[in-house]
MIDREN-235028 format. One line per field, with one value per residue (C-alpha): residue number from 1; residue in three letters; x, y, z. Coordinates in nm, 2 decimals, decimal comma. Layout:
<recs>
lumdren	NUM_...
lopa	ala_...
east	X_...
north	Y_...
up	Z_...
</recs>
This chain:
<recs>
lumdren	1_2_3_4_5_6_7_8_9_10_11_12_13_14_15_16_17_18_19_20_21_22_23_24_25_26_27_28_29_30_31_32_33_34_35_36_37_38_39_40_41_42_43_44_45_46_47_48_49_50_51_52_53_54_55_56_57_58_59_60_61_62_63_64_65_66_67_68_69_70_71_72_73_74_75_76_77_78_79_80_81_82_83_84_85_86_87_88_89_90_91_92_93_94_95_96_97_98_99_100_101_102_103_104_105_106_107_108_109_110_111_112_113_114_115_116_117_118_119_120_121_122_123_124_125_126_127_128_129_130_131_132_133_134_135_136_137_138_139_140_141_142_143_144_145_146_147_148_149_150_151
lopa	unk_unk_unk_unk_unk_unk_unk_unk_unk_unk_unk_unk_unk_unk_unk_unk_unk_unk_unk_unk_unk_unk_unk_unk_unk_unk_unk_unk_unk_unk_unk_unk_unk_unk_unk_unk_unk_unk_unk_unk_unk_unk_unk_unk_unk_unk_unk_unk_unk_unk_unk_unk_unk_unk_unk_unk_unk_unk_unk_unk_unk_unk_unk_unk_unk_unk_unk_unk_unk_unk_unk_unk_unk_unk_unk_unk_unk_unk_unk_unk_unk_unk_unk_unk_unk_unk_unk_unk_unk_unk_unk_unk_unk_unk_unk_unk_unk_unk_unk_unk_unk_unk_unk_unk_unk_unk_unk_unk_unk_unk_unk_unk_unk_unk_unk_unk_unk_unk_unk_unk_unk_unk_unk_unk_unk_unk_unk_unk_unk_unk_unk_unk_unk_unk_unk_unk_unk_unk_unk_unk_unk_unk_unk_unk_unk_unk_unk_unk_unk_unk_unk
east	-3,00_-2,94_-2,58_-2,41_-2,39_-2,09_-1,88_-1,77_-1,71_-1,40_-1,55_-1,34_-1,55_-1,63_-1,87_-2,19_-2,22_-2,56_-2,47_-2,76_-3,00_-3,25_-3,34_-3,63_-3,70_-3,54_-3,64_-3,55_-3,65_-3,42_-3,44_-3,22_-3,23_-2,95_-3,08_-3,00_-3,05_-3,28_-3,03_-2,90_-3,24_-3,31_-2,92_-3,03_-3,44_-3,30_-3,02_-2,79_-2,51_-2,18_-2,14_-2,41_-2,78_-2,75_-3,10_-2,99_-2,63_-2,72_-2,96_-2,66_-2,42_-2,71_-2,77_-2,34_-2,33_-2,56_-2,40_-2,07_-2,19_-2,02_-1,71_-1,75_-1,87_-1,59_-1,83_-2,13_-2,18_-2,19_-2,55_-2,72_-2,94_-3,22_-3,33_-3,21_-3,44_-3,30_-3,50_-3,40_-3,67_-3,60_-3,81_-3,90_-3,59_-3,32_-3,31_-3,50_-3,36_-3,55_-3,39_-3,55_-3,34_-3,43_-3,26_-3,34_-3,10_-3,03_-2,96_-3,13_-3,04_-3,09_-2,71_-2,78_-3,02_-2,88_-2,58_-2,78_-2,92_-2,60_-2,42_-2,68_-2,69_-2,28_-2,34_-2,56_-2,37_-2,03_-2,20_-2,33_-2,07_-1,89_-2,25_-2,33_-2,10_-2,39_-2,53_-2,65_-2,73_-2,95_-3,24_-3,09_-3,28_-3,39_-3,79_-3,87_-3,73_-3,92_-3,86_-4,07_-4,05_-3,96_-4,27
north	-10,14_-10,35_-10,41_-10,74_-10,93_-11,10_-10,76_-10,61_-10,19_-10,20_-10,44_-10,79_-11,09_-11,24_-11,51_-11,39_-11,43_-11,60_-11,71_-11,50_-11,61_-11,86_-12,19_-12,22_-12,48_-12,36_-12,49_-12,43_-12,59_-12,54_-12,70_-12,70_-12,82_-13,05_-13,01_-13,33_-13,48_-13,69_-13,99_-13,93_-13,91_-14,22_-14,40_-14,23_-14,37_-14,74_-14,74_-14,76_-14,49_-14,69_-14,54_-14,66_-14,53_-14,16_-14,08_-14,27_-14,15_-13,77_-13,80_-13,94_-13,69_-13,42_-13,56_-13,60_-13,23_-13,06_-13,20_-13,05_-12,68_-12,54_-12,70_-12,61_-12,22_-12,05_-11,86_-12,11_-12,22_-12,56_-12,69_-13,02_-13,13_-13,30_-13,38_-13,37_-13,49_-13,47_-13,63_-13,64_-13,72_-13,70_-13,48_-13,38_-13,20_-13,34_-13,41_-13,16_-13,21_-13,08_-13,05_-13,00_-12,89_-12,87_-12,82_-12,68_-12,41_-12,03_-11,99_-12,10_-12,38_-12,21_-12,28_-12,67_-12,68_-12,50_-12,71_-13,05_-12,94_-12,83_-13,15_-13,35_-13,15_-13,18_-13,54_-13,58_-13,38_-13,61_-13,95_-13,84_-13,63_-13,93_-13,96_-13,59_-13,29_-13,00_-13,11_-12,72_-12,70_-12,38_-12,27_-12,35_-12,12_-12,08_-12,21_-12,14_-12,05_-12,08_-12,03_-12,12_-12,20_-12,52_-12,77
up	-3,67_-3,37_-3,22_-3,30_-2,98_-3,09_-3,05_-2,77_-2,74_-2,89_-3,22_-3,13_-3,18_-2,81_-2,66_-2,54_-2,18_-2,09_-1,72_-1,58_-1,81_-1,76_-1,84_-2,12_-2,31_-2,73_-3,05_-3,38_-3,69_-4,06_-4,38_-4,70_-5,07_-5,32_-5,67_-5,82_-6,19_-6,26_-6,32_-5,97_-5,80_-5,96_-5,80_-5,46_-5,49_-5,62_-5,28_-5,57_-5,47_-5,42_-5,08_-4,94_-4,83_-4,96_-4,75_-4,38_-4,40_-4,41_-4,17_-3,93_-4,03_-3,95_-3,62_-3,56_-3,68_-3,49_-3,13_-3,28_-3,38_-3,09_-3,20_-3,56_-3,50_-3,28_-3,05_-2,99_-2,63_-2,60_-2,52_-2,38_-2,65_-2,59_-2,95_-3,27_-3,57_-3,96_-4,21_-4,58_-4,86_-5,21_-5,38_-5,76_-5,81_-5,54_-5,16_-4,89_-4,54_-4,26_-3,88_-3,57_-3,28_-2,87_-2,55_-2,19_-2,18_-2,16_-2,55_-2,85_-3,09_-3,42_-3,55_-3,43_-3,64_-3,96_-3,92_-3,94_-4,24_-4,40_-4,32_-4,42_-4,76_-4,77_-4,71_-4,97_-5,23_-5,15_-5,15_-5,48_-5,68_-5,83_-6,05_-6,07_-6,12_-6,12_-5,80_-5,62_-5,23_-5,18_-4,98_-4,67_-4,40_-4,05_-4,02_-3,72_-3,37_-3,01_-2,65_-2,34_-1,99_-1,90_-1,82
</recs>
């Protein structure tokens, strides 16, 4: 089994030190599921949810998330993202949110990209629990994650 890289030799949590390593272009892609009722889909389709556009706000809250990870998740380095993308559709069985994630940078944007997604899901589930008490988020993974020199 590999070593955490959040532990030092004695086992304390620390921040990884990625000064000496360099710049690539990272990517990293998440996605996540609400199952909602069918009434609820139906308030979230018609624009009808009393706080507003269910869809839109999530998105935003994604986007607002995911330039805050490394204040959310004690030992993220902060990064200069270059694009954030969260897009919320309602599906057959609730809301799907999809992120997409990129920077220039010497570590990867995987936890910008899981915490769009899991806003944009909390999002979702507040704007709608007024009109749905077994909303469930779930499926909420890492889709893909990519590194390359910088163009």
């Amino acid at each position: 089994m590999n070593r955490l890289s959040h532990l030092d030799d004695e086992g304390r949590a620390r921040m990884v030190d990625v000064g000496g390593k360099p710049p690539q272009r990272r990517t990293a892609r998440a996605r996540g599921h609400i199952r909602l009722a069918a009434a609820t889909r139906a308030i979230v389709a018609e624009n009808a949810a009393a706080k507003g556009d269910v869809l839109a706000v999530a998105e935003i809250a994604g986007v607002q998330a995911a330039k805050q990870t490394s204040s959310l998740i004690p030992l993220c380095h902060p990064l200069q993202l270059d694009c954030i993308r969260v897009v919320a559709r309602l599906d057959d069985d609730g809301v799907r949110v999809d992120s997409k994630v990129s920077c220039v940078g010497p570590t990867g944007v995987e936890m910008e990209a899981l915490t769009a997604v899991t806003v944009a899901l909390l999002t979702v589930y507040d704007m709608c629990k007024a009109a749905d008490k077994a909303m469930a988020i779930h499926d909420i993974v890492l889709v893909d994650k990519r590194k390359e020199d910088p163009a």
